[in-house]
C-alpha positions as CSV (number, residue, x, y, z in Angstrom):
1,X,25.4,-19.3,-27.8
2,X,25.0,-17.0,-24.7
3,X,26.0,-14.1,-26.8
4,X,22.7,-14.7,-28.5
5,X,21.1,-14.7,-25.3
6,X,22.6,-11.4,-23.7
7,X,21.1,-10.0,-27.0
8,X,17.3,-11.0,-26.5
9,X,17.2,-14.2,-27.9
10,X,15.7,-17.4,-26.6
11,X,17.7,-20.9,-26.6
12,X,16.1,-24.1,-27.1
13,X,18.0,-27.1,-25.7
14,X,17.3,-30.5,-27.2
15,X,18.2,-33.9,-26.2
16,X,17.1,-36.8,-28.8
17,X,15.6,-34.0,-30.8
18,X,13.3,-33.3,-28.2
19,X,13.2,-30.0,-26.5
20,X,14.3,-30.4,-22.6
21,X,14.8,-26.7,-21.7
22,X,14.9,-22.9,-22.8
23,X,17.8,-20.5,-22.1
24,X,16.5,-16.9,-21.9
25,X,17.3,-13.5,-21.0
26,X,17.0,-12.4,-16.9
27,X,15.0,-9.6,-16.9
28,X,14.6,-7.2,-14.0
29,X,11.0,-7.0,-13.8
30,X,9.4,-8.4,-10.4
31,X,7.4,-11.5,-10.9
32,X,3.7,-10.5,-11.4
33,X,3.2,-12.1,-7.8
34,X,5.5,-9.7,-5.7
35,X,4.6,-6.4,-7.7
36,X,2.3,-4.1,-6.1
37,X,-1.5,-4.1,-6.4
38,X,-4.1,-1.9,-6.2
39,X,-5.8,-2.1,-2.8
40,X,-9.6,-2.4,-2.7
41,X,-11.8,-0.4,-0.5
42,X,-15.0,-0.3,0.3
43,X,-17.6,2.7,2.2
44,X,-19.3,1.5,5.4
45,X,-18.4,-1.6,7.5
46,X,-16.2,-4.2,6.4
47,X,-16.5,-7.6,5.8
48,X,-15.7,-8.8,9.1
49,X,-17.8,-6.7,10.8
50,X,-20.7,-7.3,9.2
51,X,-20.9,-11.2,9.4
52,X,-20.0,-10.6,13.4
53,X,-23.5,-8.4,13.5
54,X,-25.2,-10.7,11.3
55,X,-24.0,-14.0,13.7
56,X,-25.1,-11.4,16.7
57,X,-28.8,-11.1,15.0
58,X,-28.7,-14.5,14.6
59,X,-28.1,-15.8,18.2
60,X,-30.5,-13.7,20.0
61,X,-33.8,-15.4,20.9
């Protein structure tokens, strides 16, 4: 059985002829979670800034 896995295969395990769990290959990919993304940035102030001056605007009389 885990000859079948070490060569790419997926197992199926059954109990009462219904399927309970899967037996699969590791793989040394990162989970799509912890692999690095592309960082976003912006021109001119950022977010934080800009609802600070706009709660500034706001409280003045």
């Amino acid at each position: 059985m885990m000859t079948e896995v070490e060569h790419g295969e997926t197992l199926l395990i059954v109990r009462h002829g219904r399927p309970i769990a899967e037996v699969s290959p590791v793989t040394d990919q990162q989970p799509s979670w912890k692999r690095p993304a592309l960082r976003l940035a912006t021109k001119g102030a950022g977010l934080a800034s800009a609802i600070i001056e706009e709660r500034d605007c706001e409280a003045l009389p």
